[in-house]
N, C-alpha and C positions, 0 to 999 in steps of 0.2 A: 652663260652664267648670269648674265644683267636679266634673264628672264626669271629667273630663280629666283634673284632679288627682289621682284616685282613681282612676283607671287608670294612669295615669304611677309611684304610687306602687305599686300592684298588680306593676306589670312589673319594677321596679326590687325590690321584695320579693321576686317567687319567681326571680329570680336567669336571667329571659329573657336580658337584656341583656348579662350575664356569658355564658351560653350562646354568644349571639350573637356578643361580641369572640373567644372562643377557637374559635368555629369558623371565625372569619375569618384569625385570627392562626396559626388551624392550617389554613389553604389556605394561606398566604404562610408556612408553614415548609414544605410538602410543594411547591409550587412551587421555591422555595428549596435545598430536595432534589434536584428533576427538573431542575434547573437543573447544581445539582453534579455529576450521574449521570452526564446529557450533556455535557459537559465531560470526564469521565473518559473516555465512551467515545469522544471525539473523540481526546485523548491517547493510549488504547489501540490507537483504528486509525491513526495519525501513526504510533507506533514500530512496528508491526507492520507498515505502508508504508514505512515506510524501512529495516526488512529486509530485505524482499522485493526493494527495488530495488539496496541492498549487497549480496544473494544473484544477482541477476538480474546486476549488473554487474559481479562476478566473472565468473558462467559468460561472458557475455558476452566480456570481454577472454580467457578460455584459448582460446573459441574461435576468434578473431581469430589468434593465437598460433597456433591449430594450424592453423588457414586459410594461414597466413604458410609454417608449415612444410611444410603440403600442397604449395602453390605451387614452393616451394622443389625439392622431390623432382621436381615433375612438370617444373621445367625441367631439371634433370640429368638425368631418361630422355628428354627429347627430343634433350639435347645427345648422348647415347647411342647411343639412333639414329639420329640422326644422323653420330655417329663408327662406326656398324655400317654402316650406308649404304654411306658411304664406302667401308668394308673392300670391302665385299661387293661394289660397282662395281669396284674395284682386281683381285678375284679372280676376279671373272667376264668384265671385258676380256681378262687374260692369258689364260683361257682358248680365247676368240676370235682371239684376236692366233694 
């Protein structure tokens, strides 16, 4: 038992056990760190994700918008010729006639 002591007292003197808490206390700050990091870089891709999609759904709705206006054109040239059509039945009966 008196040799326990003498070693208990050996480790607590050359300063082991101080060794020992600050390497432990500095894995739970460097954790603690890795912890912070990850978080940051969770935040950093969140707003750079919801650019993208503020980016994405602008283009998104001009294109809709100009889908709408496409649509638009291409029924006034059908109604076109369709009013050429027409013309063109009218001038080519009289010709027959």
């Amino acid at each position: 038992m008196n040799n326990y002591i003498t070693l208990l007292a050996a480790i607590i003197g050359s300063g082991a056990i101080a060794t020992v808490i600050v390497a432990y206390m500095g894995r739970d700050k460097t954790t603690a760190e890795a912890l912070v990091a990850h978080a940051q870089s969770k935040d950093i891709l969140t707003q750079a994700t919801e650019r993208a999609v503020s980016i994405l759904s602008d283009q998104l709705e001009a294109a809709r918008k100009r889908i709408d206006d496409l649509e638009a054109e291409v029924a006034a040239l059908h109604r076109e010729i369709e009013r050429l059509i027409r013309q063109l039945d009218v001038v080519t009966k009289g010709k027959r006639d």
